[in-house]
C-alpha positions as CSV (number, residue, x, y, z in Angstrom):
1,X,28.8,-37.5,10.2
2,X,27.7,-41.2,10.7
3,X,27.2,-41.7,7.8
4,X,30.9,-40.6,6.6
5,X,32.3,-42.4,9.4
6,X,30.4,-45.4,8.0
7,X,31.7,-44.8,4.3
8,X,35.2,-44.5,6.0
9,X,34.6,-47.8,7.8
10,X,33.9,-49.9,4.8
11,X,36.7,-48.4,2.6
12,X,39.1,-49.2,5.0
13,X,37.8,-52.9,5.1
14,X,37.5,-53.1,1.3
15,X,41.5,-51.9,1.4
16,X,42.6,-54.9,3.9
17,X,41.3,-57.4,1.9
18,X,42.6,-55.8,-1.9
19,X,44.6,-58.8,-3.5
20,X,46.1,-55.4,-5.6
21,X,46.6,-53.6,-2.8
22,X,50.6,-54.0,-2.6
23,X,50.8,-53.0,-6.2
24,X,50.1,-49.1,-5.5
25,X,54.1,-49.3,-3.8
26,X,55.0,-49.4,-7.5
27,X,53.8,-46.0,-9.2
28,X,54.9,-42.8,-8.0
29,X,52.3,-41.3,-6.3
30,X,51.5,-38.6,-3.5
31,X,48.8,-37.4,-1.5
32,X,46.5,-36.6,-4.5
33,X,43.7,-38.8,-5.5
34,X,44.7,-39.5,-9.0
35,X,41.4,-40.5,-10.6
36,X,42.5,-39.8,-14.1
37,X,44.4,-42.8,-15.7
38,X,42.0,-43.1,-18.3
39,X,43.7,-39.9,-19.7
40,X,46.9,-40.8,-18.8
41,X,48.1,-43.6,-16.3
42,X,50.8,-42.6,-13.2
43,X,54.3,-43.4,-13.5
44,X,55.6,-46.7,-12.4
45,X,57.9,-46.6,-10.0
46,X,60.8,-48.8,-12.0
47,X,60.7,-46.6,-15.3
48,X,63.2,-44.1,-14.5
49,X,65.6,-45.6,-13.7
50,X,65.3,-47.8,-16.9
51,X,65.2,-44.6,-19.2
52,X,68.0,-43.6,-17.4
53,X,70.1,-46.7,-18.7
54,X,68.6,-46.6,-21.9
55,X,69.4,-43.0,-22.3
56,X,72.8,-43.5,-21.1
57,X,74.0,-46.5,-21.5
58,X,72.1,-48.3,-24.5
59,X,72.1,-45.1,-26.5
60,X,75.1,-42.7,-25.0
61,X,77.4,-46.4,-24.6
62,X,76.9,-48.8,-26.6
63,X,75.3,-46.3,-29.5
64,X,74.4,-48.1,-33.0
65,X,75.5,-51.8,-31.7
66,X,72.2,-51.5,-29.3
67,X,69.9,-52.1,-32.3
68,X,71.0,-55.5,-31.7
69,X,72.8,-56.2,-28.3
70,X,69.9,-54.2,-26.5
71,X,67.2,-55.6,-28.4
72,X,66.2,-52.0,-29.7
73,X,65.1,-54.3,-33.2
74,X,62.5,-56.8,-31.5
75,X,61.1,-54.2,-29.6
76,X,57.9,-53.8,-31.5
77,X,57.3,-57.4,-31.0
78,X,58.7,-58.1,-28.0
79,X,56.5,-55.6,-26.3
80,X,53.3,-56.6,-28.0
81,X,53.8,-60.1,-27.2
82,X,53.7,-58.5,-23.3
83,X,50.4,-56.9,-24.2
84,X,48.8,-59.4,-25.9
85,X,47.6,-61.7,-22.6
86,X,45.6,-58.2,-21.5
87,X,43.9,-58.6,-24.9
88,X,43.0,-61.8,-25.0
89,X,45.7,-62.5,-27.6
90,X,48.4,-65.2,-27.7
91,X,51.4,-64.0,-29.2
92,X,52.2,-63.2,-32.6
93,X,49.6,-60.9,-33.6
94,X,50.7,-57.7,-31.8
95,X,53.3,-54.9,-32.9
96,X,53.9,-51.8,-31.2
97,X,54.3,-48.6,-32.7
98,X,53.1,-45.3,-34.2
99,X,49.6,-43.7,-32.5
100,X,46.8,-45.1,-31.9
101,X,45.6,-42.7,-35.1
102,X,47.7,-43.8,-37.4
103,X,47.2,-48.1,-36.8
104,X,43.4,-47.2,-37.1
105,X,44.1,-45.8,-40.7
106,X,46.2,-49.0,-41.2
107,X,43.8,-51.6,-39.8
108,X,40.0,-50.1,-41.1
109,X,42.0,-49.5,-44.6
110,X,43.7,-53.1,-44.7
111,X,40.2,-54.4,-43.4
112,X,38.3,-52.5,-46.5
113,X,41.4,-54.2,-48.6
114,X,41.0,-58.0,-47.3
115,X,37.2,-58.0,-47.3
116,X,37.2,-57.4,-51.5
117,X,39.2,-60.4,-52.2
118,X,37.2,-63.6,-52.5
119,X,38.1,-66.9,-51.5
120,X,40.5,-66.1,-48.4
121,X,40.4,-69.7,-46.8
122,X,37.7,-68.3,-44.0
123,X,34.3,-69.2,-43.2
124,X,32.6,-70.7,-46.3
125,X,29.4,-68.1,-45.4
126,X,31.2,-64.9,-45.4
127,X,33.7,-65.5,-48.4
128,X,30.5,-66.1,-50.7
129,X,29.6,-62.5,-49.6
130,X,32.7,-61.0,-50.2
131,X,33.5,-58.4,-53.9
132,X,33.7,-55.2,-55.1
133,X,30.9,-54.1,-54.1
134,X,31.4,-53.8,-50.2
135,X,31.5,-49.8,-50.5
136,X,30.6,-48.9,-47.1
137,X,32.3,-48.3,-43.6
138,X,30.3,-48.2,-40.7
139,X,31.9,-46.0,-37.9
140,X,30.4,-45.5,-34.0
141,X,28.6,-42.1,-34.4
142,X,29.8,-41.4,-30.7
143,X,33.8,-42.4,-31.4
144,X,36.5,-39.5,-30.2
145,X,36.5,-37.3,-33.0
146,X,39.7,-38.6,-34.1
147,X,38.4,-41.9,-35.1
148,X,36.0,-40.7,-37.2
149,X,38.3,-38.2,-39.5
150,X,40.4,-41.6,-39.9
151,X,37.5,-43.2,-41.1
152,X,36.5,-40.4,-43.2
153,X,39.9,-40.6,-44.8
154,X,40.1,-44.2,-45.2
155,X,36.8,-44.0,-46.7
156,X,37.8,-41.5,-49.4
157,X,40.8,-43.5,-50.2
158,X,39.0,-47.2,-50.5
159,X,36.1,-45.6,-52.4
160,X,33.7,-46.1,-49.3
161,X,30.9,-44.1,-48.3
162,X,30.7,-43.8,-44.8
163,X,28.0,-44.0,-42.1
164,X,27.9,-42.9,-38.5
165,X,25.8,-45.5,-36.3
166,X,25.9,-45.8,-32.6
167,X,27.4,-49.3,-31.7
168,X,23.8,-50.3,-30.5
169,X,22.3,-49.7,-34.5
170,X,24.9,-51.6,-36.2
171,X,23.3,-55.2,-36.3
172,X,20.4,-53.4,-38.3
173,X,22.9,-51.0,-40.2
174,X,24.8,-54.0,-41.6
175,X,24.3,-55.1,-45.1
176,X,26.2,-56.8,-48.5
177,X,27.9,-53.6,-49.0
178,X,29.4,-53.4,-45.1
179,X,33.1,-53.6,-45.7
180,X,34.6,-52.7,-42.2
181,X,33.3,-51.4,-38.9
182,X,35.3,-49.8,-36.6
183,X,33.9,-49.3,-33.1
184,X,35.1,-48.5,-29.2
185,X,34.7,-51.2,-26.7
186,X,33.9,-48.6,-23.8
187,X,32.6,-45.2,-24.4
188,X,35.2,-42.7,-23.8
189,X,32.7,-40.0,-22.5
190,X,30.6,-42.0,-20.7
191,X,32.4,-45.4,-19.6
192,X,29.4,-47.4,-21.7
193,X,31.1,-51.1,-22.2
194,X,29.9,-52.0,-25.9
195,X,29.7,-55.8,-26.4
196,X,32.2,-57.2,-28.5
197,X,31.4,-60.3,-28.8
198,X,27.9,-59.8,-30.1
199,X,28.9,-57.3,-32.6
200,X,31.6,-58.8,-33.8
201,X,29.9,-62.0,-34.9
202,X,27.0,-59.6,-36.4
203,X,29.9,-57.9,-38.1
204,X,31.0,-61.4,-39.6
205,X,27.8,-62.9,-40.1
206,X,27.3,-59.8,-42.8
207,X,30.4,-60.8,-44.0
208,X,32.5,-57.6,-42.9
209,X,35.1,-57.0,-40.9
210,X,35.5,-56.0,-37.5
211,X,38.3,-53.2,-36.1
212,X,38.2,-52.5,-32.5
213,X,39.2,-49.3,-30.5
214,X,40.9,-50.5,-26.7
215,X,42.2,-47.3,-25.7
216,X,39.3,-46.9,-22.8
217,X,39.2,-51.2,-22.1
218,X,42.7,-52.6,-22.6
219,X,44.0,-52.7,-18.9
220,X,41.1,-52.4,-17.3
221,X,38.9,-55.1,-18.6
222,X,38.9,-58.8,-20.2
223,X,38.8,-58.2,-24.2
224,X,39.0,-61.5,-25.4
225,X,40.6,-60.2,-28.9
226,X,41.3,-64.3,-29.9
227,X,38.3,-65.9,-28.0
228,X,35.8,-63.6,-29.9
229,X,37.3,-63.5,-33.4
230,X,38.1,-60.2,-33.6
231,X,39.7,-59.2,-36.8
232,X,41.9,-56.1,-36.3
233,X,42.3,-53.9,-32.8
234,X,44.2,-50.8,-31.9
235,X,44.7,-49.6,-28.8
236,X,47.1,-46.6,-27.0
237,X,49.0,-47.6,-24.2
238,X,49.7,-44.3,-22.0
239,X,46.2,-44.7,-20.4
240,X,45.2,-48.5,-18.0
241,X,48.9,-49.9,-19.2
242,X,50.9,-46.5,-17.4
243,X,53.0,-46.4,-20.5
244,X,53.8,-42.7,-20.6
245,X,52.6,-39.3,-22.4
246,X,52.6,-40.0,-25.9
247,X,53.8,-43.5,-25.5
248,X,53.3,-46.0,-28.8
249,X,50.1,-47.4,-29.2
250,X,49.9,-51.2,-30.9
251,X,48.1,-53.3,-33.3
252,X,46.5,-56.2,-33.8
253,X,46.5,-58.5,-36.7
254,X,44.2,-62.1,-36.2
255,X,46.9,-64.5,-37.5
256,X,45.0,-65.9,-40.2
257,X,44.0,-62.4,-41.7
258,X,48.1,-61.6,-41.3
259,X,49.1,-62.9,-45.0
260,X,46.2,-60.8,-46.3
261,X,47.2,-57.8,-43.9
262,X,47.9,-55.0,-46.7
263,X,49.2,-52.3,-45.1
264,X,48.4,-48.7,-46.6
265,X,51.5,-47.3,-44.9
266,X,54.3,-50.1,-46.3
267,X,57.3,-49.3,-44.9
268,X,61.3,-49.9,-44.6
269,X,60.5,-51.6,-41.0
270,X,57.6,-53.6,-42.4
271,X,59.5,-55.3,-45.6
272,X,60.7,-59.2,-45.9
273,X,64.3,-57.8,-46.1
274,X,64.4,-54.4,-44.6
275,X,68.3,-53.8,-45.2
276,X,68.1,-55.2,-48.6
277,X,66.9,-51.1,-49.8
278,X,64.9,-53.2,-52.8
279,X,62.8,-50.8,-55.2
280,X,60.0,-53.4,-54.7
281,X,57.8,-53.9,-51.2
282,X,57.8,-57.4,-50.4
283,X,55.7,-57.2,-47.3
284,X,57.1,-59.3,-44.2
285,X,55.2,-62.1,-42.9
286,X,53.7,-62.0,-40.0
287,X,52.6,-58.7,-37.6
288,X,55.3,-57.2,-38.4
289,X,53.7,-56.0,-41.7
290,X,52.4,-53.5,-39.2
291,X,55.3,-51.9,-38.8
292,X,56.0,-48.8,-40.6
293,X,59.4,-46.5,-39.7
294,X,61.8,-46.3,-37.7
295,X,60.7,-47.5,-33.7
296,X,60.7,-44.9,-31.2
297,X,63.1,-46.2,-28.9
298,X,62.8,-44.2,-25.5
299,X,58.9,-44.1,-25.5
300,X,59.1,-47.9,-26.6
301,X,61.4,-49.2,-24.2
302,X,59.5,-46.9,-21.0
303,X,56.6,-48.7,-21.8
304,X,58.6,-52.5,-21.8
305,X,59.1,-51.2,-18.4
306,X,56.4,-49.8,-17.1
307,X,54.5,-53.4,-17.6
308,X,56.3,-55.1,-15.6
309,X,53.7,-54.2,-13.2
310,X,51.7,-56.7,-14.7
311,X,53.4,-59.5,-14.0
312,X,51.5,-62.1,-11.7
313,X,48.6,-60.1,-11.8
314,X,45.4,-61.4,-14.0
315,X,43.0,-59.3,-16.0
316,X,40.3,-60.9,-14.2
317,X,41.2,-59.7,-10.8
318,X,41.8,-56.1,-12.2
319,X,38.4,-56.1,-13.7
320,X,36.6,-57.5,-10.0
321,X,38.4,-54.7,-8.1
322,X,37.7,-52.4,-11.5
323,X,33.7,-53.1,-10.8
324,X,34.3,-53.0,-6.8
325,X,35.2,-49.2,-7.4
326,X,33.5,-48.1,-9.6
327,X,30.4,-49.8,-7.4
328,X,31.7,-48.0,-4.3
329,X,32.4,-44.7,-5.7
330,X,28.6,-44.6,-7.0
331,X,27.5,-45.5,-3.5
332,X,29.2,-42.4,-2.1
333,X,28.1,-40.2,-5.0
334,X,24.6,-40.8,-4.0
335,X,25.9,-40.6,0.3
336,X,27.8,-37.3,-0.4
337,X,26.2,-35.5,-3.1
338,X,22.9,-33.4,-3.1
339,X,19.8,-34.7,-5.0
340,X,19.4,-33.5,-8.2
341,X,22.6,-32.3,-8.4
342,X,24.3,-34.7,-10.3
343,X,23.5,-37.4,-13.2
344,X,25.3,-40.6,-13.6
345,X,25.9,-41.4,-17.7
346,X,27.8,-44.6,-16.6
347,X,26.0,-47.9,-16.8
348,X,24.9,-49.3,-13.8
349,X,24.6,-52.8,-14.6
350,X,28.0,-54.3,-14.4
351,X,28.1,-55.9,-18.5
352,X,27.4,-52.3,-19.8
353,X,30.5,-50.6,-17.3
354,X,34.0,-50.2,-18.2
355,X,36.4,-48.7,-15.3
356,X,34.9,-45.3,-15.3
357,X,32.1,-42.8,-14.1
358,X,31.4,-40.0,-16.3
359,X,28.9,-37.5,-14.2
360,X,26.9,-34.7,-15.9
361,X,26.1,-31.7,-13.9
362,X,25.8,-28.1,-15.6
363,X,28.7,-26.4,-14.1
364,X,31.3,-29.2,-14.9
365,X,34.1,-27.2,-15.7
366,X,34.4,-24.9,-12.1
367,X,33.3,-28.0,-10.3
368,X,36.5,-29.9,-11.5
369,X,38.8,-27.0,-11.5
370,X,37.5,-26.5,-7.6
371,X,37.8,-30.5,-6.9
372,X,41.3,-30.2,-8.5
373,X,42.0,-27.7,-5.6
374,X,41.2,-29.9,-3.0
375,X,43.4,-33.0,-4.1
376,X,41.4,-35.0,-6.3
377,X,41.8,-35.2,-10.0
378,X,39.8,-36.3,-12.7
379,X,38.6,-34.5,-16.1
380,X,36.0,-32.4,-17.9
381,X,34.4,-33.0,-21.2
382,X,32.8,-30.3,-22.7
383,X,30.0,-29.3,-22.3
384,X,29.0,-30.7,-18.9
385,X,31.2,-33.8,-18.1
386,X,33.1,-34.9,-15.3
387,X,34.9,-38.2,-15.8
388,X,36.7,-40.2,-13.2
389,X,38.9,-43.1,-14.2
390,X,39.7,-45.4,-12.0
391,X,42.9,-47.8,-12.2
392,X,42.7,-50.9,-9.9
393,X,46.7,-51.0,-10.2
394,X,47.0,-48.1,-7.7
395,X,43.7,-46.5,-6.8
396,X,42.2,-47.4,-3.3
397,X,38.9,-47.5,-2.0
398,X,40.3,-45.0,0.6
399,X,41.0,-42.6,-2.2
400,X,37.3,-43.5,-3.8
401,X,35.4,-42.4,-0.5
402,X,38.0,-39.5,-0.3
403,X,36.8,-38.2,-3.7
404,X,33.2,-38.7,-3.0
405,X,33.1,-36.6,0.1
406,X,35.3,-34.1,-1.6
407,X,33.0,-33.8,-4.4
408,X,29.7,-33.5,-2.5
409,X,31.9,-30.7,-0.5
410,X,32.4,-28.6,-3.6
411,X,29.1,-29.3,-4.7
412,X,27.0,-28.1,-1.4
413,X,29.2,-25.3,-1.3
């Protein structure tokens, strides 16, 4: 009992002093620890009542004219210009739309696309490497699934072969027939942080390119999309950024690789003059040659609102509390929890951790059902995977020790 009453102690103390503690006030939330955001973020508290005017107002009012007295036209941009500073991206070189499965396709095929044409004003070092002969696509062997059947596709269409590595073999994987590599930045099974910046430049230095998955780190974490040189990044936005079930993911295009950016998907929305119905694709300059179709307007304007929680807070001070956690919840995992029960797959050390703890124990699936019982949600991944994500936005340290205790309960008994 000390020892709870101890736990209890510090969470509370670690709550006073949370510079993002005043944020939780602005997601809906009740007396459930919500430990699942990296599935699907809580609802911030100004959305409604946003939808409500866009549903009833901008679309039931106003009708056809809100394409351009609502701004329904710029939203793509608009909203990936409000992304871009959690990226580590100034503005420009984000668009908003489609899922997060459909901008990989675009991104690892225009990256296969701009790699085989020599001479495209980069670095002298990687131009002289670049022909016809880059023929393979290097994909993380341990990618969600869906990542890897667009990679399989976009092989099959540029004429690639395609090789499975985990992110750790691809400095030794890479060669003079590399044409793209598409990786995660964290691990969505195990919360492994994969280092961006080092593979990225390995990518380059072989003369490749570079295509980044943020689903599991945008929100969460510094990226540093500009400051490293990353080439081309997707990311969803209904997990750290709250944005809603099924809410538009985004894409990023560096702004020098934008007049090379050759979409496979060219589309009405993405052409120099989209009203002029021309035969011929002229591409439009810019990110918006990642646009596609026709924006989905209700989805995209909930998420414009739900980031207005981010304004005047810093990526930086998300990550600290992010770590803080993450560091806290593993302390009470090892306080609460039997011996031997449980195995951590999460990365101690704080440069290998994104902002979740993925624990293995052989009876996963009852032990989250039984913790989802008792008021404290997370997920399971088959086989014998139970992942809590943790959102500095609006989780607590109160609700970290609270899920702790709960899970060495359901554990012992």
């Amino acid at each position: 009992m000390s020892e709870i009453r101890e736990l209890a102690f510090k969470a509370g103390e670690l709550d006073a002093a949370d510079e993002l503690g005043e944020l939780r006030g602005k997601f809906v939330l009740d007396e459930v620890v919500y430990l699942d955001g990296n599935s699907l973020g809580a609802l911030p508290a100004a959305v409604p009542a946003h939808v409500d005017d866009v549903v009833r107002r901008q679309w039931g009012s106003l009708r056809i004219r809100s394409w351009e007295e609502s701004g329904w036209w710029t939203a793509p941009e608009r909203i990936g210009d409000r992304i871009a500073p959690l990226v580590g991206a100034e503005a420009g070189q984000i668009v908003v739309g489609d899922s997060t499965s459909v901008n990989v396709f675009k991104a690892l095929v225009a990256a296969v696309r701009a790699v085989r044409v020599a001479g495209d004003g980069r670095d002298e070092n990687r131009d002289e490497n670049r022909d016809e002969n880059r023929d393979e696509i290097l994909v993380d062997a341990t990618t969600f699934p869906t990542d890897g059947y667009i990679a399989g596709s976009a092989a099959r269409m540029t004429g690639c072969s395609l090789r499975p590595v985990t992110p750790a073999e691809v400095p030794g994987a890479l060669s003079d027939r590399t044409a793209a590599v598409l990786l995660n930045h964290v691990d969505y099974r195990t919360g492994r942080l994969h280092d961006l910046p080092g593979l990225t430049a390995a990518v380059h230095e072989a003369g490749a390119y570079a295509v980044w998955d943020l689903c599991h780190s945008a929100g969460a974490l510094p990226v540093g999309l500009d400051e490293h040189g990353v080439d081309l990044a997707v990311g969803c936005t209904y997990k750290y950024l709250n944005g809603g079930p099924g809410s538009p993911a985004y894409l990023y295009v560096r702004r020098d690789l934008q007049s090379r950016f050759d979409s496979p998907l060219p589309g009405w929305n993405s052409h120099a003059e989209p009203f002029g119905m021309r035969p011929e694709y002229t591409p439009a300059p810019g990110a918006l040659r990642g646009r596609v179709g026709t924006p989905d307007i209700l989805s995209m304007l909930a998420l414009e609102a739900a980031l207005e929680v981010w304004d005047g807070v810093t990526i930086e001070a998300v990550r600290a509390k992010s770590l803080a956690l993450t560091d806290f919840f593993l302390e009470c995992v090892a306080a609460y929890v039997p011996e031997g029960r449980i195995e951590s797959l999460t990365p101690v050390a704080h440069a290998e951790r994104g902002s979740q703890v993925a624990l293995r124990c052989p009876d996963a699936g009852d032990v989250m059902k039984r913790l989802i019982e008792n008021g404290v949600v997370g997920d399971f991944r088959h086989p014998d995977v139970l992942r809590f994500g943790f959102t500095p936005l609006y989780v607590g340290f109160g609700d970290v020790e609270r899920a702790g205790r709960v899970l060495g309960e359901v554990l012992v008994s």
